[in-house]
C-alpha positions, 0 to 999 in steps of 0.5 A: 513538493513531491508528497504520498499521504496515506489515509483510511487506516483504523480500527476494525475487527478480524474478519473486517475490511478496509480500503486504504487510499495513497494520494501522490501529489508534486509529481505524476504516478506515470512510469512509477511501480507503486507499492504498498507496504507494512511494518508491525512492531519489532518487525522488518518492512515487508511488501504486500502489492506493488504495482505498474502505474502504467499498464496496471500490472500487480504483483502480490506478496503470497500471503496477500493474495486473495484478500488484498487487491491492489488498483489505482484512480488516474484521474486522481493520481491515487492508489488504493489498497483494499484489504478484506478478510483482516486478521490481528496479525495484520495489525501493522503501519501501512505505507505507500511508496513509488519507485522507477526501477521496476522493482517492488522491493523496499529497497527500490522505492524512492518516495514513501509516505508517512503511513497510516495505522492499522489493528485489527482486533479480535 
């Protein structure tokens, strides 16, 4: 079964890191754009980094860069999201999803993963 499975989501203080890890399984993240996105309560899903699982290029909303990188492990068919520098306003569900399009919009993604929560407290 195709599957993304979030984890390493938490509570941490403002300031606090974390690393959120997205497990693909049933299927390869070769030739998929992989992106991490948000949703926070009463808001829109919005996109914080995409990227090309072949080639390894990233891309990055603008209120992410800097604090949020974006990797990947092949060997383990995982994608990672290191979030540094975390403010309450980060506080929201994080999903993984892939895509095909070359796209790193919401709309073009066609896997998602179920999220992982994170909040950030002062």
């Amino acid at each position: 079964e195709v599957q993304l499975v979030e984890s390493g989501g938490g509570l941490v203080q403002a300031g606090g890191s974390l690393r959120l890890s997205c497990a693909a399984s049933g299927f390869t993240l070769d030739d998929y754009v992989i992106g991490w996105f948000r949703q926070a309560p009463g808001k829109e899903r919005e996109g914080v980094s995409c990227i090309m699982y072949d080639d390894g290029s990233t891309y990055y909303t603008d209120s992410f860069k800097g604090r949020f990188t974006i990797s990947t492990d092949n060997a383990k068919n995982t994608v990672y999201l290191q979030m540094n520098s975390l403010k309450p306003e980060d506080t929201a569900v994080y999903y993984c999803a892939a895509g095909l399009s070359g796209q790193c919009v919401v709309r073009a993604m066609e896997y998602w993963g179920k999220g992982t929560l994170v909040t950030v407290t002062l």
